[in-house]
C-alpha positions as YAML, in Angstrom:
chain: A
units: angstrom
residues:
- id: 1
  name: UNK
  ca: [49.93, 157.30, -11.30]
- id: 2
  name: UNK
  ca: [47.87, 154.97, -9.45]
- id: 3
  name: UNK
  ca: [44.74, 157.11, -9.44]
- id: 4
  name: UNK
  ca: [44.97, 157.67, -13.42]
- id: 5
  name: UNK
  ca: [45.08, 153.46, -13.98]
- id: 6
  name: UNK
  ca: [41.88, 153.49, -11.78]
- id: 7
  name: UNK
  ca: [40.35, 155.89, -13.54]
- id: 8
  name: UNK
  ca: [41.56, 153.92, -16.66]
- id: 9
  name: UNK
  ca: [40.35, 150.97, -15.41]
- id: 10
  name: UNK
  ca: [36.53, 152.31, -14.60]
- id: 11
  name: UNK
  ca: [36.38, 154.50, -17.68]
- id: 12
  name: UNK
  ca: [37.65, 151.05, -20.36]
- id: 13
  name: UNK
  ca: [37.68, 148.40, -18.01]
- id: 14
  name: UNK
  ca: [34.47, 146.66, -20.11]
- id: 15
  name: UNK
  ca: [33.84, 148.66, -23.20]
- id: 16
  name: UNK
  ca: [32.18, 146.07, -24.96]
- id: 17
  name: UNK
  ca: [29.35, 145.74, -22.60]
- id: 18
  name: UNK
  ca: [28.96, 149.27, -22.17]
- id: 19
  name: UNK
  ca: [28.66, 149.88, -25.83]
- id: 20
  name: UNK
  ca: [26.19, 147.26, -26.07]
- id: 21
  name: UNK
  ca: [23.84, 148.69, -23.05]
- id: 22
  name: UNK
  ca: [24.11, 151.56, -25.05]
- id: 23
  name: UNK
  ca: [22.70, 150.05, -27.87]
- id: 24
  name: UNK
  ca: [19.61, 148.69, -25.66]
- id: 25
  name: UNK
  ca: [19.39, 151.66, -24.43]
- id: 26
  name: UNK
  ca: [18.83, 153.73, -27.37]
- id: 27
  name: UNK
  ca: [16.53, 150.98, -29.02]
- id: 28
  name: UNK
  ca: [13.88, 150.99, -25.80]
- id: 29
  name: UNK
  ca: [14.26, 155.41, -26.11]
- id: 30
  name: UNK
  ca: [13.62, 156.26, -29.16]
- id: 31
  name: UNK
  ca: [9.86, 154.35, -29.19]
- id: 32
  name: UNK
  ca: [9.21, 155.84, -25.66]
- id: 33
  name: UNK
  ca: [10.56, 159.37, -26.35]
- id: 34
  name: UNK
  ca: [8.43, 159.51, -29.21]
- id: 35
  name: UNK
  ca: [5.09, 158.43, -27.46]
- id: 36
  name: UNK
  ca: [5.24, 160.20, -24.73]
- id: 37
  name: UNK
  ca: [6.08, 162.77, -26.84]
- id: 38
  name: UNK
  ca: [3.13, 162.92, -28.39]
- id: 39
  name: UNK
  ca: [1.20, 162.35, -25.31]
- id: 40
  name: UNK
  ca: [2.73, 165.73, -24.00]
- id: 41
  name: UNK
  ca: [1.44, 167.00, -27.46]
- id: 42
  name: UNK
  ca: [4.86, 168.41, -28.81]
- id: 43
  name: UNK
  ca: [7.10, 167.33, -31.59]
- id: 44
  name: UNK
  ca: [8.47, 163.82, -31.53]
- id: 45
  name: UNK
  ca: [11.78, 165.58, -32.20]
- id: 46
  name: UNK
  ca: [11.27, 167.25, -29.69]
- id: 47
  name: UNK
  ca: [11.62, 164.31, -27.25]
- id: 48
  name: UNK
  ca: [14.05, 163.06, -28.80]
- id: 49
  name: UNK
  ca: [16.15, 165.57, -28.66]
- id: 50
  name: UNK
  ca: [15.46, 165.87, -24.74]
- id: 51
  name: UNK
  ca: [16.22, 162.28, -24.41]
- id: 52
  name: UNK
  ca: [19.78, 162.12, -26.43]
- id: 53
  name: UNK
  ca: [20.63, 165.29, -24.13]
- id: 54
  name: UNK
  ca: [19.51, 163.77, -20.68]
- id: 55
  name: UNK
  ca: [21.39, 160.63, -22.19]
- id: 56
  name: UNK
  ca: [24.57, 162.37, -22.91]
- id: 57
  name: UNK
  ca: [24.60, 164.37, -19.27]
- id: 58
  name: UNK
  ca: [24.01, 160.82, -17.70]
- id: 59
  name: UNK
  ca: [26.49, 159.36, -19.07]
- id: 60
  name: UNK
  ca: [29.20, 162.24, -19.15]
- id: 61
  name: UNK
  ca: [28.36, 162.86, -15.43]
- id: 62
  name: UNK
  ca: [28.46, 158.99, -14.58]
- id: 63
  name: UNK
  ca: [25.24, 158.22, -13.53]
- id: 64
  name: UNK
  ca: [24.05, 155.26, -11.46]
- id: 65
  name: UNK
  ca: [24.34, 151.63, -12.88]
- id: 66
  name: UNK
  ca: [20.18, 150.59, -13.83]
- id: 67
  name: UNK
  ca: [19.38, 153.67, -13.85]
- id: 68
  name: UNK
  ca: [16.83, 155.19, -15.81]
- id: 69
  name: UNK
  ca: [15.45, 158.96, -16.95]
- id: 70
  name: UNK
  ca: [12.34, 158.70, -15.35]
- id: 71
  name: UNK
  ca: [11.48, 162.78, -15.73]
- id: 72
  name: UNK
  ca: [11.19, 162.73, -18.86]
- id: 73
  name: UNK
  ca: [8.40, 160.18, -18.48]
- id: 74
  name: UNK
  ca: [6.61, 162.30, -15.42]
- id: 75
  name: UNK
  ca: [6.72, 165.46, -17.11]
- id: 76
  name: UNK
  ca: [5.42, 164.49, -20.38]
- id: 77
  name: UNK
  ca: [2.74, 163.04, -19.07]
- id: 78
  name: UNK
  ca: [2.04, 165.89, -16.47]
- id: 79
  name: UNK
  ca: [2.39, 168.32, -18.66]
- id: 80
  name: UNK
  ca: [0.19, 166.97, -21.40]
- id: 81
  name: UNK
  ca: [-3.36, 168.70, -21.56]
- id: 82
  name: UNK
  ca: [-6.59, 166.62, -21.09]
- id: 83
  name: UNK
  ca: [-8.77, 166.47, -24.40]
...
């Protein structure tokens, strides 16, 4: 019983905040997604697409607090063709 009110207590403990990063998070992604998007030379939807999924995993899995997709920023700019 003890391990389920920890779990509890990480999962809801501040919901509010979390909801709001959430918020921040999605404004600063879709603007990004979108130009390096096009940088990469595919569909805007495309990246944002990518980004809502990566988004979704991270936060599902429980990724690291600050952190930040930063392959979707390296490959889209790797990958887009000079010219």
């Amino acid at each position: 019983m003890e391990k389920l009110n920890t779990v509890r207590q990480d999962w809801l403990g501040n919901v509010r905040a979390d909801v709001l990063a959430g918020f921040v998070v999605a404004l600063a992604l879709i603007p990004e997604a979108i130009a390096f998007s096009l940088i990469a030379g595919v569909d805007p939807m495309v990246g944002l697409y990518a980004s809502f999924i990566i988004a979704m995993v991270i936060s599902i899995a429980g990724g690291r607090p600050g952190y930040s997709p930063e392959s979707f920023k390296s490959h889209s700019v790797t990958s887009a063709s000079p010219g």
